[in-house]
C-alpha positions in Angstrom: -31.6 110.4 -197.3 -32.6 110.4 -193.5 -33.2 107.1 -191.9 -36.8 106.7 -190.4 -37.2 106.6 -186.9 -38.4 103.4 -185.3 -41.2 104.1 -183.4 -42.1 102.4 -179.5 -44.8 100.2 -181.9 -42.2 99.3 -184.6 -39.3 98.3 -182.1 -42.1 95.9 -180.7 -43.4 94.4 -183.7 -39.1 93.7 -184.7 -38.7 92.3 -181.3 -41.3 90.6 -180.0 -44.2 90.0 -183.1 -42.4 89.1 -185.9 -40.3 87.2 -184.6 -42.9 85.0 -183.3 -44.8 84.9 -186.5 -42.1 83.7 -188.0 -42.1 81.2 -185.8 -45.9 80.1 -186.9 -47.9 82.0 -184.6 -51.2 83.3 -186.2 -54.7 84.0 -185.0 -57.6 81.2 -185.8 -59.5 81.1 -188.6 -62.5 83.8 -188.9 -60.0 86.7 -187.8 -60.1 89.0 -190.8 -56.2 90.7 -191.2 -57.8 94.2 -190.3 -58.8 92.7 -187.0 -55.7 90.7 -186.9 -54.0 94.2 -187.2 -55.2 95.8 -184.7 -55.2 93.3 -181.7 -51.3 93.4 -182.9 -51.2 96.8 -182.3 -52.8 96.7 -179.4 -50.2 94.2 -177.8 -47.2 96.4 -179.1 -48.8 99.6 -177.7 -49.5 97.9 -174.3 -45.8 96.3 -174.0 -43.3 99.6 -176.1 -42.5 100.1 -171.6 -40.8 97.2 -172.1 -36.5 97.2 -172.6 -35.3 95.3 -175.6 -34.2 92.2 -173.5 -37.4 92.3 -171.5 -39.0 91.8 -174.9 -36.4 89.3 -175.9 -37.1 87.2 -172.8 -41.0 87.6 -173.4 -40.5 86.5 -177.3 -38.8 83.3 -175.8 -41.6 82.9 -173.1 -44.4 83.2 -175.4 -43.2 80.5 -177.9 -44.4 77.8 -176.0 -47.5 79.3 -174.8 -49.1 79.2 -177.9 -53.2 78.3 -178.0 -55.3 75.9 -180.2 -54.1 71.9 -180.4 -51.1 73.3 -182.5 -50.0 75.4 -180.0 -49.6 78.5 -182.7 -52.4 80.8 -182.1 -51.6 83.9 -180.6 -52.3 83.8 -176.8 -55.1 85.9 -175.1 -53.7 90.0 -174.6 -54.1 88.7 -170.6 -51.7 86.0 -170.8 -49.4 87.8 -172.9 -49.6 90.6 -170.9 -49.4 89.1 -167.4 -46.0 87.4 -168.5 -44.5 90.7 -169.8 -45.4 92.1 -166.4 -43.1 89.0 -165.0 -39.9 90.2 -166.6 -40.3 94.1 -166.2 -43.2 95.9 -164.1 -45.2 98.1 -166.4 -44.7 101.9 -165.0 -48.2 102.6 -163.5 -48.0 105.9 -164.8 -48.4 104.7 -168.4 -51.9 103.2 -167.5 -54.1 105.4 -168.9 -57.1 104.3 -166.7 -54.9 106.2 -164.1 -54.7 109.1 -166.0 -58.0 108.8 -166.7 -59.0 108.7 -163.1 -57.0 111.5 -161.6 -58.2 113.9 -164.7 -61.6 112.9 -163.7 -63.9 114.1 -161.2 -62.6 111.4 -159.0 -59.0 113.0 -158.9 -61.0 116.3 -157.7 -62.5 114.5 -155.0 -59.6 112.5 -153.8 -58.2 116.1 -153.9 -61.1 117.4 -151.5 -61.6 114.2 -149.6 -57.6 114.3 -148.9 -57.0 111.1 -150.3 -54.7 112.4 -152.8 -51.3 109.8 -152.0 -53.8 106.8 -150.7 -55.4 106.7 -153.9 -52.3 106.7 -156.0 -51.1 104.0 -153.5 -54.2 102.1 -153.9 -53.2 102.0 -157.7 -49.7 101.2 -157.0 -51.4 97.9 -155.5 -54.1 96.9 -157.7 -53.5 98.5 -160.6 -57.2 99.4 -160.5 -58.8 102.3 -158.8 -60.4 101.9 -155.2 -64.4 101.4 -156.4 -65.6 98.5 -153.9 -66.8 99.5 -150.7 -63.7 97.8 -149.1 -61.6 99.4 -151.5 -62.5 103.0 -150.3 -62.0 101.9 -147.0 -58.8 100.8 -147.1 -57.8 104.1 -149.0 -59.9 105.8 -146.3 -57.8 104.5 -143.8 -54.4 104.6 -145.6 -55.3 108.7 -146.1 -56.0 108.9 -142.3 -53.4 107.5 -141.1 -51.1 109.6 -143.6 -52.5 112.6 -142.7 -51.6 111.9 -138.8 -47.7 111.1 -139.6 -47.9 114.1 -141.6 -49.7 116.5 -138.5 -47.1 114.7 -136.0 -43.8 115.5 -138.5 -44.7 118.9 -138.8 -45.5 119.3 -135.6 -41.8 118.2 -134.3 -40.4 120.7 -136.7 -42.7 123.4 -135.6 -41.4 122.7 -132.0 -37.8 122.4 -133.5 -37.2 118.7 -132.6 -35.1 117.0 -134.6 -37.0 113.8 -136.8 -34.9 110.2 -137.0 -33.6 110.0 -141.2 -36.6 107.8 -142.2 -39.3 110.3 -140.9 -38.0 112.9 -142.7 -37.0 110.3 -146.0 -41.1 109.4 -145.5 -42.2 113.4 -145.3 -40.0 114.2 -148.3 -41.7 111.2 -150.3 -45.1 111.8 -149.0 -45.0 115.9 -150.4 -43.2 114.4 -153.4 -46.2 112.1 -153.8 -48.7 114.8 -153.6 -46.9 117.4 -156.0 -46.5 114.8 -158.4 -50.3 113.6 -158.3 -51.9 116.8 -157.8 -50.2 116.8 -161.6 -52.0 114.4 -162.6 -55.4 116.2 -161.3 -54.3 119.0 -162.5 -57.0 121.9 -162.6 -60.0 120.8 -160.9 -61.9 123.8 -159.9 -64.9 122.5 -161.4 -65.5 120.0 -158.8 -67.6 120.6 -155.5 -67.4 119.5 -152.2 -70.6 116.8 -152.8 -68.1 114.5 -155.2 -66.4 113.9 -152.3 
């Protein structure tokens, strides 16, 4: 007989979950055990990025952060989360509001605006896409000034000048950056110039 395999959610629920309902946490009174369910699996969706001793230092984190006079209601998904994000960074690539946004007619016009790289940054930063009016213009600004490096690199090579090792280590990232996020664009034909 073939053992199952534990899946991202289950290895979650072993390490971090029940552990800590075994330790009394529970959700208040009024939360039915379908909706209990689910916010569960929400949390061990959101944190399977983590390693097994990230979740191990999380599950020892958490037991003292419980809500309600008791201190064993589960804690809000924003405090739970925040902490995780203490002991291991959560891989902005596994957001799917960034996925999302690239796929999106956004992605398109970060493609056609040339913002491409200071958008992903932007992300990289906040975690959030670049929607305020300040936001843009701090991508806006990040994208120009990426774009000039760029013109002036290529513009020492096309005169055959050598570049000092962390030009060239920033040019190879930069065309690395805009490979690996056209990716996430992917085929955008469908966009137009005016969703710039």
């Amino acid at each position: 007989m073939e053992e199952a395999t534990e899946t991202k959610r289950d290895r979650v629920r072993r390490l971090l979950i029940d552990p800590l309902k075994a330790d009394g946490f529970r959700f208040a009174r009024g939360v039915t055990a379908e909706d209990a369910k689910t916010r569960l699996d929400r949390l061990a969706d959101d944190l399977a990025y983590l390693k097994d001793d990230g979740l191990d230092a999380l599950r020892v984190s958490l037991r003292t952060k419980g809500e309600g006079a008791a201190r064993c209601f589960w804690p809000a998904p924003a405090t739970v989360l925040g902490l995780a994000e203490s002991f291991q960074r959560r891989p902005l690539d596994e957001l799917p509001a960034l996925l999302r946004w690239f796929a999106s007619a956004a992605g398109g016009a970060a493609v056609l605006g040339d913002r491409l790289v200071a958008e992903y940054w932007f992300w990289t930063m906040h975690k959030r896409p670049p929607v305020k009016p300040m936001d843009k213009k701090v991508v806006a600004d990040k994208a120009e000034e990426w774009r000039r490096r760029v013109e002036l690199a290529k513009d020492r090579i096309a005169r055959g000048h050598t570049m000092p090792d962390d030009e060239a280590q920033w040019l190879q990232w930069y065309q690395g950056k805009v490979t690996y996020v056209e990716g996430l664009v992917g085929d955008r034909s469908d966009v137009s110039e005016d969703a710039a």
